[in-house]
C-alpha positions in Angstrom: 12.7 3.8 9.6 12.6 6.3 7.0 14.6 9.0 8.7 17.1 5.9 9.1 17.0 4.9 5.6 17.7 8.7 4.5 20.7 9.4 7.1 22.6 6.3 5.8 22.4 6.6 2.5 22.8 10.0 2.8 25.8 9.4 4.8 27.1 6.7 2.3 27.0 8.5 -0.7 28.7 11.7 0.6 31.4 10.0 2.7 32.8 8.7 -1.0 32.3 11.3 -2.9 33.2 14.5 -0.6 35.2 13.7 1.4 36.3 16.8 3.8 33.0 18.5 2.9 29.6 18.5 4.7 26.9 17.3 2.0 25.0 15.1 4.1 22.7 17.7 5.7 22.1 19.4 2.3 21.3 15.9 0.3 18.5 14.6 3.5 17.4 18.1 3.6 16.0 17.0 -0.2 14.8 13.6 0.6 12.8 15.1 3.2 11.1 17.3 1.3 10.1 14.6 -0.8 6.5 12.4 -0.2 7.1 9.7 2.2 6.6 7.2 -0.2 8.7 8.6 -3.0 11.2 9.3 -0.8 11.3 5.7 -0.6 11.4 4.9 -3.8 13.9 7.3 -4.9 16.3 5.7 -1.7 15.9 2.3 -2.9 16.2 2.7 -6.5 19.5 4.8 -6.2 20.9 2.9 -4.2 20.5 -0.3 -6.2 21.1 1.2 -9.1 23.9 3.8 -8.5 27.3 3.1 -7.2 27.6 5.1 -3.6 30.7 7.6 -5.1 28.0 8.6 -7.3 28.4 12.8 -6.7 25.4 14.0 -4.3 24.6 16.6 -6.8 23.6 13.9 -9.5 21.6 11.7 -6.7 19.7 14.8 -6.6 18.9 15.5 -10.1 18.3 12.0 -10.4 15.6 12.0 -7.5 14.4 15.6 -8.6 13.5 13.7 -12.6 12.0 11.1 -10.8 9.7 13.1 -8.6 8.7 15.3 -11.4 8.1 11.6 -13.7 5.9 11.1 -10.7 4.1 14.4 -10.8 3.7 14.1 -14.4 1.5 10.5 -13.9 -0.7 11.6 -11.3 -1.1 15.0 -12.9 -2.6 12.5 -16.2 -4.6 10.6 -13.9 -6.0 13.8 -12.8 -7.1 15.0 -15.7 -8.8 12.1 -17.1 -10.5 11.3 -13.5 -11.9 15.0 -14.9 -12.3 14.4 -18.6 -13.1 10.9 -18.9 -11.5 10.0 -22.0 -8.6 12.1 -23.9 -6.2 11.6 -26.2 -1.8 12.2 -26.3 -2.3 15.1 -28.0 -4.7 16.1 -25.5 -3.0 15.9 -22.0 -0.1 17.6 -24.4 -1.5 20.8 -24.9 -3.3 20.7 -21.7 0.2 19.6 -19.5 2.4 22.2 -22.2 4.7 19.0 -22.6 5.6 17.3 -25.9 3.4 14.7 -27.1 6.5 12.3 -27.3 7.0 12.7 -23.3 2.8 12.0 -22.5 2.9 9.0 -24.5 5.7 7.8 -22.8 3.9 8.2 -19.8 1.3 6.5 -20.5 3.0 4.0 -21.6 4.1 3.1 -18.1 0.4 3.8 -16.9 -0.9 1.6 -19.0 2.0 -1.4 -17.5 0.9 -0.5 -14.4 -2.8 -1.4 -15.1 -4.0 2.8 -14.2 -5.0 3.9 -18.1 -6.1 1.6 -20.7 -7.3 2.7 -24.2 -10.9 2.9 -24.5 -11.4 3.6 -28.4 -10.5 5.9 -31.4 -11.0 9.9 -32.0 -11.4 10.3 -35.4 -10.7 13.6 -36.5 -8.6 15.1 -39.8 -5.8 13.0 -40.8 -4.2 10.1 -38.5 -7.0 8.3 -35.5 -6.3 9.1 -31.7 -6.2 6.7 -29.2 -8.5 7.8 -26.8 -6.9 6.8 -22.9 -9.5 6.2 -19.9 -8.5 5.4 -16.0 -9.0 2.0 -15.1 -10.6 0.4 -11.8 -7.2 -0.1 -10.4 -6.5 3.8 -10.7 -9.2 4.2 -8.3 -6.6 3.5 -5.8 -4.6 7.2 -6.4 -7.7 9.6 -5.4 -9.1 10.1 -1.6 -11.8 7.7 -0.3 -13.5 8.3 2.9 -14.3 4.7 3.0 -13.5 4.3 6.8 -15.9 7.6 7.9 -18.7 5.6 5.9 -17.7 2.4 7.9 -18.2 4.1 11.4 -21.2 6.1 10.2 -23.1 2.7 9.1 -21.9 0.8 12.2 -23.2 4.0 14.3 -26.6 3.8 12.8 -26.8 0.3 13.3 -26.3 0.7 17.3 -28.8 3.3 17.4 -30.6 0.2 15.9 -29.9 -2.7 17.7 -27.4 -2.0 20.5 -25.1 -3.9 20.8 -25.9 -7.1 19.9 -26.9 -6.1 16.8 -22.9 -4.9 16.0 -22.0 -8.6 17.4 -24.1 -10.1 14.9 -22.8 -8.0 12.3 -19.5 -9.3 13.1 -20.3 -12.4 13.1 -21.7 -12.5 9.9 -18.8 -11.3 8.3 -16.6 -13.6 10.0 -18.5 -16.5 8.7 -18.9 -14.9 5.3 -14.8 -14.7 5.6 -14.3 -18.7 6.7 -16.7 -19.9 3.9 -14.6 -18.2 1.5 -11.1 -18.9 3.0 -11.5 -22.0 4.6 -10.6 -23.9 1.1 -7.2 -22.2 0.9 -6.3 -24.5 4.3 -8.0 -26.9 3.5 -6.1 -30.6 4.3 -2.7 -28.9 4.9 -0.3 -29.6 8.4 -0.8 -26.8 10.7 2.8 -25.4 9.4 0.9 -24.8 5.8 -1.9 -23.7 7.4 -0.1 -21.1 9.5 2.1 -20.5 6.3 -1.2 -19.5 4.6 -2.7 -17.7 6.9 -0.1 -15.3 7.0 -0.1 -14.8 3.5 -4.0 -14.0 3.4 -3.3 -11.4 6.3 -0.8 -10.4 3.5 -2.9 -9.7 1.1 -5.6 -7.7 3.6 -2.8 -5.4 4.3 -2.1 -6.7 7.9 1.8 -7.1 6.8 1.9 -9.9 8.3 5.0 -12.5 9.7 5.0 -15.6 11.2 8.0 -17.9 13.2 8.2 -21.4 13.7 9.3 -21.5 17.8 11.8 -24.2 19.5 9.0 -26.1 21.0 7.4 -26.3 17.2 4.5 -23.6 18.5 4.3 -20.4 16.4 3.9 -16.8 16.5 1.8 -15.1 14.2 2.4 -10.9 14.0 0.5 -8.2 12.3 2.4 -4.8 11.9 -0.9 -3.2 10.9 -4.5 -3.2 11.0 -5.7 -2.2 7.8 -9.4 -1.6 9.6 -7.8 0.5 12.6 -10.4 3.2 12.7 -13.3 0.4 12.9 -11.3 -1.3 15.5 -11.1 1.6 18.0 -14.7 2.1 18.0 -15.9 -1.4 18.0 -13.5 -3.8 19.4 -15.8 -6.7 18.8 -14.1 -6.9 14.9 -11.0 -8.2 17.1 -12.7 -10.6 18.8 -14.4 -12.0 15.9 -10.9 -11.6 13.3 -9.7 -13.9 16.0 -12.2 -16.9 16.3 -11.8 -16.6 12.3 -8.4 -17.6 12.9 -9.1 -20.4 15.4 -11.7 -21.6 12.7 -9.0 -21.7 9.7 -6.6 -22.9 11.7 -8.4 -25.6 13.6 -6.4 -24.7 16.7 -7.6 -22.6 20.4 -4.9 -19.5 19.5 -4.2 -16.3 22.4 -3.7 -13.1 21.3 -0.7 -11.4 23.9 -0.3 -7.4 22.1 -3.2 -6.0 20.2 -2.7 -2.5 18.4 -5.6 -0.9 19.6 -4.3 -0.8 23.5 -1.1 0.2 22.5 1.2 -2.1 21.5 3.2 -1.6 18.3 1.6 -5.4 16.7 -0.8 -7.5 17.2 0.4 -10.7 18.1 -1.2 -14.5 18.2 0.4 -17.7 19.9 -0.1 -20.8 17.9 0.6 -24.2 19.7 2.1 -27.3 18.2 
């Protein structure tokens, strides 16, 4: 999808604005050297926001100031996952960029919810604020949260075998209905189904649902945000699905499942 995405807006751009001349190659060999994700970014955000004769030399300074905006904020969040607290001035001298550019930076952290200011620095002359990361910002540095899933789960079938990962399971998934099971509550299937998908949503299961001719419904998940978990111990599939039955109130079959190779994993609903 993204090498799509690239090659026709690539395409686009330079078929208006060199015509004759081969820019294309030169202008995806950028994007591609780009992070997937700002690759994305920069696609979707020129695109909208540029008209497609716009000259492939000034899509690529455009992408090229984005990317380094982008490098910018994450080198900040770097340095204050380090420091703890510092001030403008601060990242300044440490970053050797004006103190008019870092605030504006963190300006747009602080929208986004990744830096928040935590007090003063009092020193000669005019107080400092003094900027700190927030909990959301934990999102930006590596977690190994999925090792330390299958390490605990290991150690607890050295335990108790198997049935002791079942009960696990089980607990969760009863842990999971007490707590959803309100959402759904006193809704027609069609709301419940509607709401299902959007907690799967949420979970990260990017999630979609349809309505079928005979008023049954398919319900598909494009990923499995617990993947690694699932490999290992297929039980959390089994048990993710009875949760479903539960919220729904309805006997569901599951006909693809991600982790025997299908691209989604896929649930029929009847009427």
């Amino acid at each position: 999808m993204l090498l799509i995405s690239i090659d026709l807006y690539c395409r686009r751009v330079t078929s208006r604005a060199f015509q004759g001349f081969d820019t294309t190659s030169s202008l995806k060999s950028f994007f591609l050297t780009m992070p997937e994700s700002a690759c994305y970014t920069s696609i979707y955000n020129l695109t909208d926001n540029h008209p497609s004769n716009t000259s492939p030399t000034r899509i690529i300074a455009m992408a090229t100031e984005r990317r380094e905006q982008g490098s910018t904020r994450q080198n900040i969040l770097q340095l204050l996952r380090r420091q703890g607290q510092m001030t403008a001035l601060e990242l300044s001298s440490v970053l050797d960029i004006g103190a008019v550019g870092v605030r504006q930076h963190l300006a747009l952290l602080e929208r986004d919810g990744l830096v928040c200011i935590a007090g003063l620095r009092r020193n000669i002359g005019r107080p400092s604020h003094l900027y700190v990361l927030t909990e959301e910002a934990e999102q930006h540095f590596p977690k190994k949260y999925d090792q330390l899933s299958l390490d605990l789960l290991d150690y607890l079938a050295s335990l108790g075998g198997d049935e002791a990962i079942e009960q696990a399971f089980r607990m969760r998934r009863q842990a999971l209905c007490q707590s959803l099971a309100p959402r759904l509550a006193g809704k027609p299937l069609d709301e419940r189904v509607a709401e299902l998908s959007q907690i799967l949503i949420e979970q990260g299961y990017m999630c979609e649902y349809e309505q079928l001719d005979d008023g049954s419904f398919l319900l598909t998940e494009h990923n499995c945000p617990v993947i690694c978990v699932a490999r290992c111990y297929p039980q959390i599939c089994d048990q993710e699905m009875e949760l479903y039955e539960e919220l729904l109130g309805v006997a569901i079959e599951r006909d693809m499942i991600i982790t025997q190779g299908d691209l989604c994993c896929r649930y029929r609903i009847p009427a």
